[in-house]
C-alpha positions as CSV (number, residue, x, y, z in Angstrom):
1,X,174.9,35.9,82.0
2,X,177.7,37.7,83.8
3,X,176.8,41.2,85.2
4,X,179.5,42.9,82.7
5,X,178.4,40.8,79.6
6,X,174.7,41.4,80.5
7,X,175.8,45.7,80.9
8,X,177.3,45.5,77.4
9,X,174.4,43.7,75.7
10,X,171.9,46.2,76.8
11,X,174.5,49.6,77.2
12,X,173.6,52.3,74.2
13,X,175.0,51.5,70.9
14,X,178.4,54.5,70.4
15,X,176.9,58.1,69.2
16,X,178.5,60.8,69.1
17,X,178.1,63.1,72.4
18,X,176.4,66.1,70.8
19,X,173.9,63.3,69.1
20,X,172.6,62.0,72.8
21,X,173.8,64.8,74.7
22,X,170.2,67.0,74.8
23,X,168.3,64.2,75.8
24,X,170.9,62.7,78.6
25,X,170.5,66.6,80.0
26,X,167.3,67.1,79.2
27,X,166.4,63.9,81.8
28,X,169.4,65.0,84.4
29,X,168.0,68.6,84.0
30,X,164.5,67.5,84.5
31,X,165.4,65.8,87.5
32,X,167.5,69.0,89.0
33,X,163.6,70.6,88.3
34,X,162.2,68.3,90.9
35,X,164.6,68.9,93.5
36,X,164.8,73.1,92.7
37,X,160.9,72.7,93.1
38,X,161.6,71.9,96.6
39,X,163.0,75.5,97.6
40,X,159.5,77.4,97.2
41,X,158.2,74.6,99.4
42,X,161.2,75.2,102.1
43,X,160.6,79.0,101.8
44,X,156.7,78.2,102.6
45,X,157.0,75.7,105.4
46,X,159.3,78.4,106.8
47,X,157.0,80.8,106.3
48,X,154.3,78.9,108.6
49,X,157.0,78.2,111.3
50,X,158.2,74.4,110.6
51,X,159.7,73.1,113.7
52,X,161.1,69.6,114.3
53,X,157.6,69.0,116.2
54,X,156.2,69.4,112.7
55,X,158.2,66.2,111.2
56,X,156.0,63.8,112.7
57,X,153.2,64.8,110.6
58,X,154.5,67.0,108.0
59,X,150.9,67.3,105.8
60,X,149.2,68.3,109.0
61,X,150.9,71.8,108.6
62,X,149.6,72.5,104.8
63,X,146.9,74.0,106.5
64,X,149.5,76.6,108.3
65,X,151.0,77.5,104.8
66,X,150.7,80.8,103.4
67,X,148.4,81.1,100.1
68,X,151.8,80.6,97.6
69,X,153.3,78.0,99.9
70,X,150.4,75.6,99.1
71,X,150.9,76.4,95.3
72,X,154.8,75.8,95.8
73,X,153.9,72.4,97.5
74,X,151.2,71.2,94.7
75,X,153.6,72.6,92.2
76,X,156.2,70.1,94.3
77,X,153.9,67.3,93.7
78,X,153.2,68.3,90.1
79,X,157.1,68.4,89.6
80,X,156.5,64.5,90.3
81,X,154.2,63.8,87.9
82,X,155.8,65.5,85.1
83,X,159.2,64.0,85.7
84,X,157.8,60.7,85.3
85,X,156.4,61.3,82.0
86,X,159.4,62.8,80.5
87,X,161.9,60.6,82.2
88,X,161.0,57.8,80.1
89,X,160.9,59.9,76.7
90,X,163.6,60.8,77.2
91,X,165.4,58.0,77.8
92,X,163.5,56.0,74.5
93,X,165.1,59.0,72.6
94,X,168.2,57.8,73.7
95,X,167.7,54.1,72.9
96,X,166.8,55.1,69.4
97,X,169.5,57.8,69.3
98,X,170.8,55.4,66.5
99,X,168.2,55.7,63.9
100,X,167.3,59.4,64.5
101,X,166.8,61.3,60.9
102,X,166.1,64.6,60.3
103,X,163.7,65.8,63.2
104,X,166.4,65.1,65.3
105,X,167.4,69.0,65.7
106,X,163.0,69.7,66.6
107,X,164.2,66.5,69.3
108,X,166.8,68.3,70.4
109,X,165.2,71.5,71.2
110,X,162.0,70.3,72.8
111,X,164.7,68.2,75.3
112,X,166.4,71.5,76.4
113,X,162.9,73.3,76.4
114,X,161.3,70.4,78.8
115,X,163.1,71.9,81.6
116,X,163.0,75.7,81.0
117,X,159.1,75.0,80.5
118,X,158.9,73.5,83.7
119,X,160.7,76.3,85.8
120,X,158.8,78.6,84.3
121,X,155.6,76.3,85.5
122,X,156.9,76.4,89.3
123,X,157.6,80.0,88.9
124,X,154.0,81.0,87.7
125,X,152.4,78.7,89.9
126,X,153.8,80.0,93.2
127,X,153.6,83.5,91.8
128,X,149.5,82.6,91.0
129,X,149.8,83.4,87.5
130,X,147.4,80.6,86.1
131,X,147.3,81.3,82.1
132,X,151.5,81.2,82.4
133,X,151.4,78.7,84.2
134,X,148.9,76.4,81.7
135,X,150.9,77.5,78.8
136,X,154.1,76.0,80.8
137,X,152.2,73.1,81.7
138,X,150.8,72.2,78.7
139,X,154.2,73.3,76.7
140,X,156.3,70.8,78.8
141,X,153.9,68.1,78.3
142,X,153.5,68.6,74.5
143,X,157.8,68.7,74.5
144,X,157.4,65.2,76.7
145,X,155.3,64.0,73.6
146,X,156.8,64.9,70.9
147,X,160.3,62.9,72.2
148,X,157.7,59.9,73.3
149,X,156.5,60.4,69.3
150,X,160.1,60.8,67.6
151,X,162.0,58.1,70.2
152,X,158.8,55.5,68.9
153,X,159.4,56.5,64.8
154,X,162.9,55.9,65.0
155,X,162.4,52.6,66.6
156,X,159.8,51.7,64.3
157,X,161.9,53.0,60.8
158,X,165.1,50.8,62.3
C-alpha cells in the first residue's frame, strides 16, 4: 500500500475542530506538563551545584538535592507515568470523536482538566503538600479514565 494511500486509510474521519479540539490539546498540553515538570528539577540540580562533572552520572547527585529537589525529580518521573496513561485516552477519544453522544461536553472538560490537575500535582509535590497533591493525582487519573471509559462506549455504540 503506498505511504499516502496507507495515511488516508487510517487518518481521523473529518469533525469539526471544536468537536476533537479538547482532546488533541488535552494530549499536546499533557505533554507541555512533562517537559514544564523539568524546571523544578533544573531549579534543584542547581540548587546542589550541577556541574558538567555531574553529567557522567547524573543520578549520583540525587543524593546532593535539596529536600524539594528530590520531590521535583520524583514528581519528574511521575510526569512520565501519567503522560503515558492519558496519552492513549486521549488519543481513543479522538478515534471515536465520530460517534461521541451526549457526554461528550463531561469528555471535554475532564481533557482540559487532565492538565491543570497535573500542574497542580507538580506544584504540591515540590511544595510538600501531600493531601493536594493526592487529590491532584488521583483527580488526573480519574480524568485519564473517564476519556479511556467514554473513547471505549463510543467505539462500542458505532
Amino acid at each position: 500500500m503506498p505511504p499516502l494511500t496507507l495515511l488516508a486509510a487510517t487518518s481521523l474521519p473529518a469533525m469539526p475542530p471544536a468537536t476533537v479540539a479538547p482532546f488533541a490539546w488535552s494530549l499536546v498540553l499533557s505533554g507541555a506538563v512533562v517537559i514544564l515538570s523539568l524546571f523544578p528539577l533544573a531549579a534543584g540540580r542547581a540548587k546542589a551545584d550541577f556541574t558538567p562533572a555531574d553529567l557522567a552520572a547524573p543520578r549520583a547527585m540525587f543524593e546532593r538535592l535539596p529536600a524539594w529537589g528530590k520531590r521535583a525529580s520524583w514528581a519528574h518521573q511521575n510526569s512520565f507515568e501519567a503522560f503515558t496513561l492519558h496519552a492513549p485516552a486521549c488519543l481513543l477519544v479522538l478515534l471515536a470523536a465520530p460517534n461521541l453522544t451526549t457526554t461528550a461536553g463531561l469528555s471535554a472538560i475532564v481533557a482540559w482538566l487532565h492538565p491543570l490537575l497535573r500542574l497542580g500535582y507538580i506544584s504540591a509535590y515540590v511544595a510538600n503538600v501531600p493531601p493536594l497533591r493526592s487529590l491532584c493525582w488521583a483527580g488526573a487519573i480519574l480524568c485519564t479514565g473517564l476519556l479511556y471509559s467514554e473513547g471505549l462506549r463510543a467505539l462500542l455504540q458505532g
